[in-house]
N, CA, C and O atoms as a DFTB+ gen file, in Angstrom:
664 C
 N C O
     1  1    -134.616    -123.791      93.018
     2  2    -133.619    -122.768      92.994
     3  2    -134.271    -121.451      93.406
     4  3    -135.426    -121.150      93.104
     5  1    -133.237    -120.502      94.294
     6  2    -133.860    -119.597      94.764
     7  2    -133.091    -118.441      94.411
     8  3    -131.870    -118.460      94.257
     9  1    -134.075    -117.088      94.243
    10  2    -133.186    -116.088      93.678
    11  2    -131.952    -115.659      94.841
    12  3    -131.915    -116.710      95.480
    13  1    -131.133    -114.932      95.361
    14  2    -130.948    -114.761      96.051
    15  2    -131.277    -113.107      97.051
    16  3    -131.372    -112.040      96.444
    17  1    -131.364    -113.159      98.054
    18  2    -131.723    -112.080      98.771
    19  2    -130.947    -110.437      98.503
    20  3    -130.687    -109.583      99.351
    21  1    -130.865    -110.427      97.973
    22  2    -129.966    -108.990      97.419
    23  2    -130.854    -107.976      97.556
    24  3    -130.333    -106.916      97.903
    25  1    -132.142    -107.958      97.380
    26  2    -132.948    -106.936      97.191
    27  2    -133.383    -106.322      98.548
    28  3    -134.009    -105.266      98.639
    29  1    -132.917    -107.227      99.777
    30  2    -132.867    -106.625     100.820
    31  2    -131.267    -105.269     100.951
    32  3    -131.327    -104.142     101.443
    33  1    -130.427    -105.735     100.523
    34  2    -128.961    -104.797     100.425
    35  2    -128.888    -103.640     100.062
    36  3    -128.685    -103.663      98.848
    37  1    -128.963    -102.111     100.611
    38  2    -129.160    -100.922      99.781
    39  2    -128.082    -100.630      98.722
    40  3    -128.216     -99.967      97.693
    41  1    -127.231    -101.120      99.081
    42  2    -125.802    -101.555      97.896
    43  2    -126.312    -101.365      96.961
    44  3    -126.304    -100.307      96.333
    45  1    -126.930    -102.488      96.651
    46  2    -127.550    -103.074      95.709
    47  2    -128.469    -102.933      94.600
    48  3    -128.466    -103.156      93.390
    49  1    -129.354    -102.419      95.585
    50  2    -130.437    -101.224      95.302
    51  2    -130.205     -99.895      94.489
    52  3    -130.695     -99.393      93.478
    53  1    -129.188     -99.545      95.441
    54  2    -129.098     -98.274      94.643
    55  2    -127.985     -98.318      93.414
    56  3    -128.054     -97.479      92.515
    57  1    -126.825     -99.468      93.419
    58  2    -126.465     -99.566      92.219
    59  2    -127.157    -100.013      90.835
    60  3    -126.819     -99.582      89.732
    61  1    -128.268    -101.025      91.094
    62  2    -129.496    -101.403      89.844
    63  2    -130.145    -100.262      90.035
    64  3    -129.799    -100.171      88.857
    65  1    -130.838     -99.120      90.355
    66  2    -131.618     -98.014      90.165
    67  2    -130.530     -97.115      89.758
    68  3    -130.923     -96.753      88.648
    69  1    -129.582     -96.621      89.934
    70  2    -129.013     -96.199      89.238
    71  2    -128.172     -96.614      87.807
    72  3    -127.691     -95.716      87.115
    73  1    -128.060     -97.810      87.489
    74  2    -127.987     -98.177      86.232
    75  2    -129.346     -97.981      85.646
    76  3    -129.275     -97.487      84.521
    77  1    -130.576     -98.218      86.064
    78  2    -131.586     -98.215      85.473
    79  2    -132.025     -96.828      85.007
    80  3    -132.590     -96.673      83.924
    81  1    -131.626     -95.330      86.253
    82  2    -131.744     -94.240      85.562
    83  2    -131.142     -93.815      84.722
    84  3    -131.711     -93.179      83.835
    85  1    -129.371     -94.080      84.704
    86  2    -128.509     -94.030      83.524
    87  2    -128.815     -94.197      82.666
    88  3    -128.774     -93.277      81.850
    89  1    -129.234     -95.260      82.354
    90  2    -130.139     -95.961      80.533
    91  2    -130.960     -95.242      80.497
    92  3    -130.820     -94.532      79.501
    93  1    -131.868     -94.973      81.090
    94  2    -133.447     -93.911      80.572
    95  2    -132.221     -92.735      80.220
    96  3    -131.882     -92.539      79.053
    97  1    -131.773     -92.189      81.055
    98  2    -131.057     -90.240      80.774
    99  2    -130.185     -90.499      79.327
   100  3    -130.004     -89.624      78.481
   101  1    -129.647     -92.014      79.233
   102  2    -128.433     -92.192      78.035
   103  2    -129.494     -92.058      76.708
   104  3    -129.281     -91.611      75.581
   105  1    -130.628     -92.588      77.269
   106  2    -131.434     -93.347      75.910
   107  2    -132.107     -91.840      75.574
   108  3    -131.996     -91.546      74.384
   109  1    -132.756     -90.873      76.370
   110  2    -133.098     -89.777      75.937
   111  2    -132.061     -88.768      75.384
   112  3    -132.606     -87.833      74.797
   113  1    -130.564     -88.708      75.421
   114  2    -129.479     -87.875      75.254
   115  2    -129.414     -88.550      73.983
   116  3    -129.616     -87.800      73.028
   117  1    -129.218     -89.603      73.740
   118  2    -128.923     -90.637      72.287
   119  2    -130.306     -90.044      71.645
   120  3    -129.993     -89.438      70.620
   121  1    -131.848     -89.984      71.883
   122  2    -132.811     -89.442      70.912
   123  2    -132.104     -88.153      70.963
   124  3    -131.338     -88.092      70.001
   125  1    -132.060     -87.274      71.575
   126  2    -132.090     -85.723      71.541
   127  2    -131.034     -85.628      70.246
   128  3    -131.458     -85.304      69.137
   129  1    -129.657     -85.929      70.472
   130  2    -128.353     -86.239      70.418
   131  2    -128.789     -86.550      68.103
   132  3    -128.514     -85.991      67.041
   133  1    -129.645     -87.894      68.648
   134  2    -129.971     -88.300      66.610
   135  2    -130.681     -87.597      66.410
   136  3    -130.272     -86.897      65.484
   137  1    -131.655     -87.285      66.750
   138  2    -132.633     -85.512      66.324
   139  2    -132.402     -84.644      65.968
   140  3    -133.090     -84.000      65.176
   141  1    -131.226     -84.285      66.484
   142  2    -130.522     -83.044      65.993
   143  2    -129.464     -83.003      64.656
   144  3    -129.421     -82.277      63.662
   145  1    -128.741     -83.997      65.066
   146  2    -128.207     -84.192      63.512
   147  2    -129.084     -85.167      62.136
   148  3    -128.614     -85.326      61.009
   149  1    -130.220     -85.626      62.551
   150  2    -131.237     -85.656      61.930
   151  2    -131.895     -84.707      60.777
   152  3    -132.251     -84.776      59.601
   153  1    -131.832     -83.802      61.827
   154  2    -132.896     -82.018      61.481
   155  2    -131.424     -81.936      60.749
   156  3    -131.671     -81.986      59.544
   157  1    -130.382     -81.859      60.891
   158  2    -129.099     -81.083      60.086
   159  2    -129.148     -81.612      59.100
   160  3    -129.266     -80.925      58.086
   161  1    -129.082     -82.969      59.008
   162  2    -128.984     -83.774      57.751
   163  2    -130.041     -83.608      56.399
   164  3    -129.899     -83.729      55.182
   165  1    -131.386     -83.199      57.480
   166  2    -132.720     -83.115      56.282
   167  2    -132.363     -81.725      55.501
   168  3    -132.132     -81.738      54.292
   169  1    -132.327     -80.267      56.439
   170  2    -131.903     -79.128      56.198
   171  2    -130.953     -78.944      55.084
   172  3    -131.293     -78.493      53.991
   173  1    -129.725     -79.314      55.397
   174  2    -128.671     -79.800      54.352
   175  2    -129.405     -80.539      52.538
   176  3    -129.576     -80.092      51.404
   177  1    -129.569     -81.536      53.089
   178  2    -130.476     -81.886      51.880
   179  2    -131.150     -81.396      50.901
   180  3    -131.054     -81.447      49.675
   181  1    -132.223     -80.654      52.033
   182  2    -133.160     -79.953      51.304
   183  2    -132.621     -78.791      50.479
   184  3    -133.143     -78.448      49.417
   185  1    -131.183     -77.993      51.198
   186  2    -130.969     -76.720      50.616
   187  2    -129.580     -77.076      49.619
   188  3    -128.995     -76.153      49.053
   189  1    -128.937     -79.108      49.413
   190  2    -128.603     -78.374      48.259
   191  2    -129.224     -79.338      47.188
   192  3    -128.569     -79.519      46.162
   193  1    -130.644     -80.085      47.365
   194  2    -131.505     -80.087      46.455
   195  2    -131.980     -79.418      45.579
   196  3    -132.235     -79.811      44.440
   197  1    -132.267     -77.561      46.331
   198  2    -132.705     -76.519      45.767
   199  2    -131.776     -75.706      45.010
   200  3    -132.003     -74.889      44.118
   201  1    -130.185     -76.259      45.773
   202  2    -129.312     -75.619      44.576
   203  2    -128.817     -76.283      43.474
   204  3    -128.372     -75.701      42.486
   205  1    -128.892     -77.749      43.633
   206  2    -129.034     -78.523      41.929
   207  2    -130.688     -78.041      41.625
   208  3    -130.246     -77.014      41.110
   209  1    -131.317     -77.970      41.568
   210  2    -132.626     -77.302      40.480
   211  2    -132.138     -75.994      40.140
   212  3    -132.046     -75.574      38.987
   213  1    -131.787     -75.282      41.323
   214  2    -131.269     -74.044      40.549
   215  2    -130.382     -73.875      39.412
   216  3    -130.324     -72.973      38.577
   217  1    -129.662     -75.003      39.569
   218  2    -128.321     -75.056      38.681
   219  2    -128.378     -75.961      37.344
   220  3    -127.580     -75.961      36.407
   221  1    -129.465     -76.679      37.509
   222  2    -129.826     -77.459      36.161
   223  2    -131.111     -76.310      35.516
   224  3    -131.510     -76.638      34.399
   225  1    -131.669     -75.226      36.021
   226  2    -132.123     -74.615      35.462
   227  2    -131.589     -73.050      34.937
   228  3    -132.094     -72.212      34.190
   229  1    -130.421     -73.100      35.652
   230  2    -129.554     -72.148      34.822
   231  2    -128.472     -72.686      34.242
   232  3    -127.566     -71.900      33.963
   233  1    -128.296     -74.080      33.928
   234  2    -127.372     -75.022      32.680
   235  2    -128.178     -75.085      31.778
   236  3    -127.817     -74.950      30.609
   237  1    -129.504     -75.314      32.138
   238  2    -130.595     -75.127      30.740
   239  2    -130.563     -73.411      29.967
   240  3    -130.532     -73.030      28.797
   241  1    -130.578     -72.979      30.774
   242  2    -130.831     -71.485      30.078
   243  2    -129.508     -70.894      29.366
   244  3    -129.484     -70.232      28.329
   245  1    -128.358     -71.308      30.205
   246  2    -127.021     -71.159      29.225
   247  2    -126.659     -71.634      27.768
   248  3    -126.259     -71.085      26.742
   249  1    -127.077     -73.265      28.269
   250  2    -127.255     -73.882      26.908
   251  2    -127.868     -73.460      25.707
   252  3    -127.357     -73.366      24.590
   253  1    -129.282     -73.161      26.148
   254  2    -129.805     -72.089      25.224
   255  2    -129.917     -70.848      24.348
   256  3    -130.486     -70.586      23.288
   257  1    -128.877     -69.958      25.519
   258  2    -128.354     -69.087      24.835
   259  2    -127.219     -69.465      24.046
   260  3    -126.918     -68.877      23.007
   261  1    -126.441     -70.654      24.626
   262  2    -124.818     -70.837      23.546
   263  2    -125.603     -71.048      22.386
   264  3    -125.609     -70.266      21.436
   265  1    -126.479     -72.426      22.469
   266  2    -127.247     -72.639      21.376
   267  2    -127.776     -71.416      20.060
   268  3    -127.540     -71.496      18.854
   269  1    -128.629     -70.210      20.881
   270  2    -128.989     -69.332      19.918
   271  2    -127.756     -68.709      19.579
   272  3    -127.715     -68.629      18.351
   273  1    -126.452     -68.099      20.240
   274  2    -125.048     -67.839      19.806
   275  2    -125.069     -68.404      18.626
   276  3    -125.403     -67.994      17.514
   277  1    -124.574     -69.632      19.108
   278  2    -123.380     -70.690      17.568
   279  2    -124.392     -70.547      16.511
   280  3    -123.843     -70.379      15.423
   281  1    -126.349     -70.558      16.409
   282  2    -126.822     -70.094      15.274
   283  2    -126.498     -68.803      14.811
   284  3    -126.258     -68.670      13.611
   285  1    -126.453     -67.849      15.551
   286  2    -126.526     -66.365      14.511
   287  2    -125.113     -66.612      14.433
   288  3    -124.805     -65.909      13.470
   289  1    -123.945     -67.222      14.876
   290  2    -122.692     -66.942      14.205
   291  2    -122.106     -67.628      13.616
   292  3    -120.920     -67.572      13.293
   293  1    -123.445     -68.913      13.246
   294  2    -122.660     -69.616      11.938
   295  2    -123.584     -69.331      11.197
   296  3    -123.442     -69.932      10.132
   297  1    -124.920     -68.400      11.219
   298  2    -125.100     -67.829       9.977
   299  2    -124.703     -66.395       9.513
   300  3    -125.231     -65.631       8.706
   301  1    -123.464     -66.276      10.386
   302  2    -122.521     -65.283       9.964
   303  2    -121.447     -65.364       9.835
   304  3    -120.876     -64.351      10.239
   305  1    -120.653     -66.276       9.358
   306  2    -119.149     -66.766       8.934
   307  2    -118.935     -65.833       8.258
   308  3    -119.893     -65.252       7.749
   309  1    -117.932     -65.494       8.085
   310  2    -117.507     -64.541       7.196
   311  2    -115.991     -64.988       6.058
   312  3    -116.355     -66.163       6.029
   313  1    -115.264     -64.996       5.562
   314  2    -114.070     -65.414       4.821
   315  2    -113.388     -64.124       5.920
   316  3    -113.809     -63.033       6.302
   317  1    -112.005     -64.998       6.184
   318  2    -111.147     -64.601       6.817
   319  2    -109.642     -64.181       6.223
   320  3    -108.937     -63.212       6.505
   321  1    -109.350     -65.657       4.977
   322  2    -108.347     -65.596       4.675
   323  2    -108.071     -66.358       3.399
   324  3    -108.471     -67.495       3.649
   325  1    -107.613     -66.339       2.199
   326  2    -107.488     -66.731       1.010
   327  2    -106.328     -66.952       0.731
   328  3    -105.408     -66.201       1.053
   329  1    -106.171     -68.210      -0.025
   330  2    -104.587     -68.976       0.044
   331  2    -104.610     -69.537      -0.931
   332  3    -105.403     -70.477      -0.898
   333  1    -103.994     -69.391      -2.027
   334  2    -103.755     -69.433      -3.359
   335  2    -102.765     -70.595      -3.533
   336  3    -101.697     -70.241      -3.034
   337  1    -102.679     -71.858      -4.044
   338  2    -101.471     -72.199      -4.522
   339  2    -101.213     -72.691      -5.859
   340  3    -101.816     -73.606      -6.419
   341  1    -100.342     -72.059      -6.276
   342  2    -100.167     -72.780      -7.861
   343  2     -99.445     -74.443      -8.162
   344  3     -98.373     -74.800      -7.673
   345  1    -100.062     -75.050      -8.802
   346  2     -99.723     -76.703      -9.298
   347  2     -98.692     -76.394      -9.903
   348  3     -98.724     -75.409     -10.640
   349  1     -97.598     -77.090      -9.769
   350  2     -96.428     -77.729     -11.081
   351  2     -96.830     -77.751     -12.222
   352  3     -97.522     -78.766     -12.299
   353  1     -96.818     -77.037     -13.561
   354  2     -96.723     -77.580     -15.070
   355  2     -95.689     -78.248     -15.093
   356  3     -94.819     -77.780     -14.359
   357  1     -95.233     -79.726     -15.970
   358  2     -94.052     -79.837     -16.150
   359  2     -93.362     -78.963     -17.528
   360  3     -92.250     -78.445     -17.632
   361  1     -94.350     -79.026     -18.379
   362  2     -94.285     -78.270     -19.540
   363  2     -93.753     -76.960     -19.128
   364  3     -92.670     -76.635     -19.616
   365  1     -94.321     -76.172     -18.328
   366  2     -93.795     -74.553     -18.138
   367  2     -93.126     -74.694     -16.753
   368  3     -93.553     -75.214     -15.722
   369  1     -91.657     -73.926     -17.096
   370  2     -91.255     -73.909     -15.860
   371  2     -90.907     -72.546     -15.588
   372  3     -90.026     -71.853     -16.097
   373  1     -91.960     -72.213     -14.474
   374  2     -92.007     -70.901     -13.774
   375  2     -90.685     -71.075     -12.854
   376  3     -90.274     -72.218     -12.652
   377  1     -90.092     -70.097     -12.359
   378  2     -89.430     -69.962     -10.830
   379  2     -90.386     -69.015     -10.002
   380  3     -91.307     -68.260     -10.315
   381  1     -89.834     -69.340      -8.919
   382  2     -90.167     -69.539      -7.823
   383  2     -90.760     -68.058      -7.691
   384  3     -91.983     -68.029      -7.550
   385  1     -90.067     -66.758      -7.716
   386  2     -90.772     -65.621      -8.254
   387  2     -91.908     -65.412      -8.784
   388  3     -92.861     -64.959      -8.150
   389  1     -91.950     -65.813     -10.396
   390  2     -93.102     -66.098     -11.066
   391  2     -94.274     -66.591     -10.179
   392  3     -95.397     -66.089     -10.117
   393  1     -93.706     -67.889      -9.363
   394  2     -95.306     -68.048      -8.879
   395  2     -95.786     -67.613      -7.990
   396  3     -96.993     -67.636      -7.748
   397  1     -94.528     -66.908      -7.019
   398  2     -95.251     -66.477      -6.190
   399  2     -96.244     -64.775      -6.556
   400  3     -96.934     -64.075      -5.815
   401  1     -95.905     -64.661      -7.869
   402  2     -96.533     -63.454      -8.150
   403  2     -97.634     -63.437      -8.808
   404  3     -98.433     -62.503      -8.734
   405  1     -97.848     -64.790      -9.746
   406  2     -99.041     -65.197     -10.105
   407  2    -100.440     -65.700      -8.930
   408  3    -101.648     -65.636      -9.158
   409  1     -99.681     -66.228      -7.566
   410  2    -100.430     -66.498      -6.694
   411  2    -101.092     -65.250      -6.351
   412  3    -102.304     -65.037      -6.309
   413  1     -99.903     -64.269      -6.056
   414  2    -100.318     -63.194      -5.425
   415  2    -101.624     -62.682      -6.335
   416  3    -102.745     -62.887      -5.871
   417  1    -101.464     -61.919      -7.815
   418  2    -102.236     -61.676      -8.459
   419  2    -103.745     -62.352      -8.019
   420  3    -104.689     -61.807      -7.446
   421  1    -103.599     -63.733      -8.506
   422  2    -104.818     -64.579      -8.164
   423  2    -105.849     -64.284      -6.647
   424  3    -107.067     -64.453      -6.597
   425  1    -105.080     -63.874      -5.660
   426  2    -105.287     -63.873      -4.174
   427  2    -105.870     -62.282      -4.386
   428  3    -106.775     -61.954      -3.619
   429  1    -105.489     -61.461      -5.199
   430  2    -105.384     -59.918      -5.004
   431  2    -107.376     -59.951      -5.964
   432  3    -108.460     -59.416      -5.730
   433  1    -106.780     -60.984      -7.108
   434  2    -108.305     -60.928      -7.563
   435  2    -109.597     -61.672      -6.437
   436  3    -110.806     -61.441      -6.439
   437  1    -109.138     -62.213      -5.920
   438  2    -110.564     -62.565      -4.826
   439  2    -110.469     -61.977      -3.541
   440  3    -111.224     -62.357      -2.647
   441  1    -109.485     -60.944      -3.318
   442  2    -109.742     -59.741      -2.591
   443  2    -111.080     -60.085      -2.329
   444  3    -111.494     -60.863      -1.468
   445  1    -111.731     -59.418      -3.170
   446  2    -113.266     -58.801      -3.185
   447  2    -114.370     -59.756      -1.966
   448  3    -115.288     -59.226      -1.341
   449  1    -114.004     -61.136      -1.874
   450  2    -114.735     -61.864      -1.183
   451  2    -114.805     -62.569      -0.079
   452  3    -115.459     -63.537       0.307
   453  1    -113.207     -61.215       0.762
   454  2    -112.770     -61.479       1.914
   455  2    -113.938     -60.714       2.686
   456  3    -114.629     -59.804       2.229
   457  1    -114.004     -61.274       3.937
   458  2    -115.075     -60.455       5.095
   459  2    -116.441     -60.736       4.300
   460  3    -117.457     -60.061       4.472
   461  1    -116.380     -61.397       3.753
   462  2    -117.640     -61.610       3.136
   463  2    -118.721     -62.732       3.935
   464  3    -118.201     -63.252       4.922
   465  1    -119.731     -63.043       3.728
   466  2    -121.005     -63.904       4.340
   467  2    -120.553     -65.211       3.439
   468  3    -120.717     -65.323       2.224
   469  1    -119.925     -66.203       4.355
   470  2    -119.900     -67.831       3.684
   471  2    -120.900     -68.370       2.954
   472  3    -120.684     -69.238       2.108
   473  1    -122.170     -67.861       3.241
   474  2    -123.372     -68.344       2.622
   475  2    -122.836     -67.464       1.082
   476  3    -122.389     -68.117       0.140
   477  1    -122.943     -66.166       1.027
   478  2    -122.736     -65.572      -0.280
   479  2    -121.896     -65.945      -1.324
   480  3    -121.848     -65.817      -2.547
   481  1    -121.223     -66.472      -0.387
   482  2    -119.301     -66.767      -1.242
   483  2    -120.482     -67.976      -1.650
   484  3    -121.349     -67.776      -2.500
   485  1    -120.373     -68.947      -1.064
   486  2    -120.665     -70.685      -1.606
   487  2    -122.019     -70.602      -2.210
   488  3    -122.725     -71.598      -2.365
   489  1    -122.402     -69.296      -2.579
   490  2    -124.008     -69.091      -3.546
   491  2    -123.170     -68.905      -4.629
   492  3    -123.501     -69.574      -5.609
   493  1    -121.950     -68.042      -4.803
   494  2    -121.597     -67.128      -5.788
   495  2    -120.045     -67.972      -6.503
   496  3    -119.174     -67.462      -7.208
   497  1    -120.169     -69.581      -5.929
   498  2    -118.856     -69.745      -5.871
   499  2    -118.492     -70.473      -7.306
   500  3    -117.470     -71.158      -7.281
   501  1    -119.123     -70.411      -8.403
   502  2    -119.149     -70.746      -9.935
   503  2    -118.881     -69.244     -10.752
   504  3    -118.359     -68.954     -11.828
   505  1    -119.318     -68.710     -10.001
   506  2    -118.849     -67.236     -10.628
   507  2    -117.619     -66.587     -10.251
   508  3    -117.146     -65.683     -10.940
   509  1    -117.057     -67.018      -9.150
   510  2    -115.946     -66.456      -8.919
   511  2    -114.466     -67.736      -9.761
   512  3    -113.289     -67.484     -10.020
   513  1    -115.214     -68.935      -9.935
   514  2    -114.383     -70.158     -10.506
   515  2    -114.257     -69.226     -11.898
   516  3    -113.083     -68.905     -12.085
   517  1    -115.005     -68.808     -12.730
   518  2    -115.169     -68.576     -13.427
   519  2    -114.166     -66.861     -14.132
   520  3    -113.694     -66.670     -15.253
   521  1    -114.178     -66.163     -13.205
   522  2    -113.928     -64.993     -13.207
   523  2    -112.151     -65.616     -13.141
   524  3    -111.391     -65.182     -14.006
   525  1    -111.569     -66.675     -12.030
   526  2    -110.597     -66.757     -12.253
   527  2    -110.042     -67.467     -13.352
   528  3    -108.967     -67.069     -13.801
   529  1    -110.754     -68.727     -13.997
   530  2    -110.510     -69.057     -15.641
   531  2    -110.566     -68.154     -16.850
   532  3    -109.933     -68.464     -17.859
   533  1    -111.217     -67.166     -16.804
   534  2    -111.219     -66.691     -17.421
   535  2    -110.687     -65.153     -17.721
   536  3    -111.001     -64.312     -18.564
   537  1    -109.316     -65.194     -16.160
   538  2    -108.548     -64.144     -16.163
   539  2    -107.162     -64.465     -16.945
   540  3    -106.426     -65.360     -16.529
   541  1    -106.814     -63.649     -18.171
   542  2    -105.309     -63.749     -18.626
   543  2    -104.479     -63.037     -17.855
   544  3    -104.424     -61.810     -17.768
   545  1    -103.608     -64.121     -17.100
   546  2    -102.286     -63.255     -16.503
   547  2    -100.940     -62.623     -17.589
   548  3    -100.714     -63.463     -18.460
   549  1    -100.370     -61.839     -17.674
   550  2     -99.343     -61.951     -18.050
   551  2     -98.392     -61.365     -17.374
   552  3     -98.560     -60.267     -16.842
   553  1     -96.962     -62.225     -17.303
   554  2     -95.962     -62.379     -16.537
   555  2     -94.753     -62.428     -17.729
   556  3     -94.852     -63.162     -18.713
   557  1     -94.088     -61.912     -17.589
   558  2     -92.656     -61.630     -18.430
   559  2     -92.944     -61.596     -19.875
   560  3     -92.225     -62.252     -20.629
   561  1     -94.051     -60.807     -20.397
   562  2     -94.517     -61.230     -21.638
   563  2     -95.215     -62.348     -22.126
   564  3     -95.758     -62.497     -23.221
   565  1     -95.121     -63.171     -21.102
   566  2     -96.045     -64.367     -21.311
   567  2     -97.193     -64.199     -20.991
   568  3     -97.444     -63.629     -19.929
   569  1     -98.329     -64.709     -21.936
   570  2     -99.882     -64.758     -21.300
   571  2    -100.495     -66.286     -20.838
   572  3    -100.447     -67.284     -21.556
   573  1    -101.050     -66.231     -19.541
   574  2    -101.504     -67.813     -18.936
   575  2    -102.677     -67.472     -18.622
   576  3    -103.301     -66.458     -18.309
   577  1    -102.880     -68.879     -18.823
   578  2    -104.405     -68.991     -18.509
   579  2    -104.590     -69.958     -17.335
   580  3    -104.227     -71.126     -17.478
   581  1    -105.199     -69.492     -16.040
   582  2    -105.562     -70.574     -14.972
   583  2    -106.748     -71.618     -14.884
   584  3    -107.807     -71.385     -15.468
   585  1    -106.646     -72.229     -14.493
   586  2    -107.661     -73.718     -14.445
   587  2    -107.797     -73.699     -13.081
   588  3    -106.809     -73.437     -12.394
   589  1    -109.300     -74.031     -12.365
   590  2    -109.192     -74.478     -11.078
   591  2    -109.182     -75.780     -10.660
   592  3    -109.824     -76.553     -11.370
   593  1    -108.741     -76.142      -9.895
   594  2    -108.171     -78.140      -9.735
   595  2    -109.050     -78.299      -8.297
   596  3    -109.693     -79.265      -7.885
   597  1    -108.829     -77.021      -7.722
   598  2    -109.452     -77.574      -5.962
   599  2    -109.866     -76.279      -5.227
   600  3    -109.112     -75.331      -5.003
   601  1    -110.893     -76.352      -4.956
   602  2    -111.670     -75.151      -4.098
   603  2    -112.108     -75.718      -3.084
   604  3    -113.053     -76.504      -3.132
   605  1    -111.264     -75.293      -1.623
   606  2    -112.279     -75.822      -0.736
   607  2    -112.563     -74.526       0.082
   608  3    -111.706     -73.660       0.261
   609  1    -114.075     -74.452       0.655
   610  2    -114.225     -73.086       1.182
   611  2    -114.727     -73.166       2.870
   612  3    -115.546     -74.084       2.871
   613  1    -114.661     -72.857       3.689
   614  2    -114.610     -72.510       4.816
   615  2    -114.125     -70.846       5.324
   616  3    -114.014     -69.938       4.501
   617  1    -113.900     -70.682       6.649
   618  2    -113.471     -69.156       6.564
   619  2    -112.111     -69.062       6.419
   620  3    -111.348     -68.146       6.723
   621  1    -111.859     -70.394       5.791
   622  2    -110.452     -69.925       5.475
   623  2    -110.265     -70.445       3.811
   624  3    -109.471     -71.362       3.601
   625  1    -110.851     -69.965       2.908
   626  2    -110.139     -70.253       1.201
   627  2    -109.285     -70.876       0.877
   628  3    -108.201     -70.417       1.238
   629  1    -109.229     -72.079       0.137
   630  2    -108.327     -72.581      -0.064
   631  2    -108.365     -72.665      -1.849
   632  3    -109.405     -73.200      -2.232
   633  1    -107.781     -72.398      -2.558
   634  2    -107.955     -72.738      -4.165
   635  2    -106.373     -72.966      -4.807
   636  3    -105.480     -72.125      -4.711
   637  1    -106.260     -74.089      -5.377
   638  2    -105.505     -74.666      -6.756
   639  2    -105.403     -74.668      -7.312
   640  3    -105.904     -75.644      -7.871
   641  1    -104.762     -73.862      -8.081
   642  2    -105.016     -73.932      -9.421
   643  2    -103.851     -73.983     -10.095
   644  3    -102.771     -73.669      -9.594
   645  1    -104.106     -74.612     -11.946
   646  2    -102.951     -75.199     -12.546
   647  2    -102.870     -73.947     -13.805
   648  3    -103.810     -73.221     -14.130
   649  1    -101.500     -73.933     -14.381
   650  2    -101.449     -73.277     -15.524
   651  2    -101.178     -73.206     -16.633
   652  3    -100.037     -73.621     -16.834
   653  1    -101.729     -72.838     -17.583
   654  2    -101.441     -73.361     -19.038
   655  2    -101.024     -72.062     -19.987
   656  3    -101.464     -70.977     -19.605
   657  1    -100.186     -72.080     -21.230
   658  2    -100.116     -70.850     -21.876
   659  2    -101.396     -70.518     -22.713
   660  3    -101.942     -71.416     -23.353
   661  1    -101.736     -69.623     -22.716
   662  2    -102.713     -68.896     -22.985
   663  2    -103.007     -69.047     -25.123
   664  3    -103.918     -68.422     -25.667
């Protein structure tokens, strides 16, 4: 078998040399061409590599400060608000007046430990149980004596208390 004579044909010739320069000019335009968005792609990378470090090192430093925050201001709670409620005696029956004036009273006596430091209150908080057992109300001529049933303290006061005649 024989190749055939073509390579005598300038046809021929110059259509295979010119496919052959095409591919070299395509194949250098295709490097140039990935090189360049190459270099874009690394560039890119690199600059927002440098802006996550930047940004995990100023999420660290925020954190830190919230962190030192929420310490100095939960070792500064303060009492905000005091909420008194009086229990049902079945034995004594107050109306509705009555208690709300005995509450009030009660609320008016721990005044004193509103705006106050949570730490102080819950150091001091047997003495103030105390100050309220051992306050006589009197209401329409009647004298009572309060009991505490439930103290819960946060910055917001909560206390229960029941009543007995004095």
């Amino acid at each position: 078998m024989r190749i055939p004579p073509l390579y005598r044909q300038p046809n021929w010739q110059r259509f295979l040399s010119g496919m052959a320069i095409g591919g070299i000019i395509s194949w250098f335009i295709f490097i140039y061409m990935f090189g360049v968005m190459q270099e874009k792609q690394s560039t890119l990378i690199n600059k927002q590599m440098s802006e996550i470090s930047e940004l995990n090192k100023e999420k660290e430093y925020w954190q830190g400060e919230f962190k030192k925050i929420n310490e100095e201001l939960e070792n500064e709670l303060t009492i905000q608000e005091i909420q008194v409620k009086l229990l049902d005696n079945k034995k004594i029956k107050l109306s509705s007046l009555q208690k709300a004036n005995i509450e009030k009273e009660v609320s008016d006596l721990l005044s004193v430990i509103k705006a106050k430091k949570l730490e102080s209150v819950s150091e001091s908080k047997g003495i103030i149980k105390k100050a309220i057992e051992e306050k006589i109300l009197t209401v329409d001529s009647k004298r009572y004596r309060l009991t505490v049933e439930f103290w819960e303290l946060s910055t917001k006061v909560y206390i229960e208390v029941s009543i007995d005649l004095a």
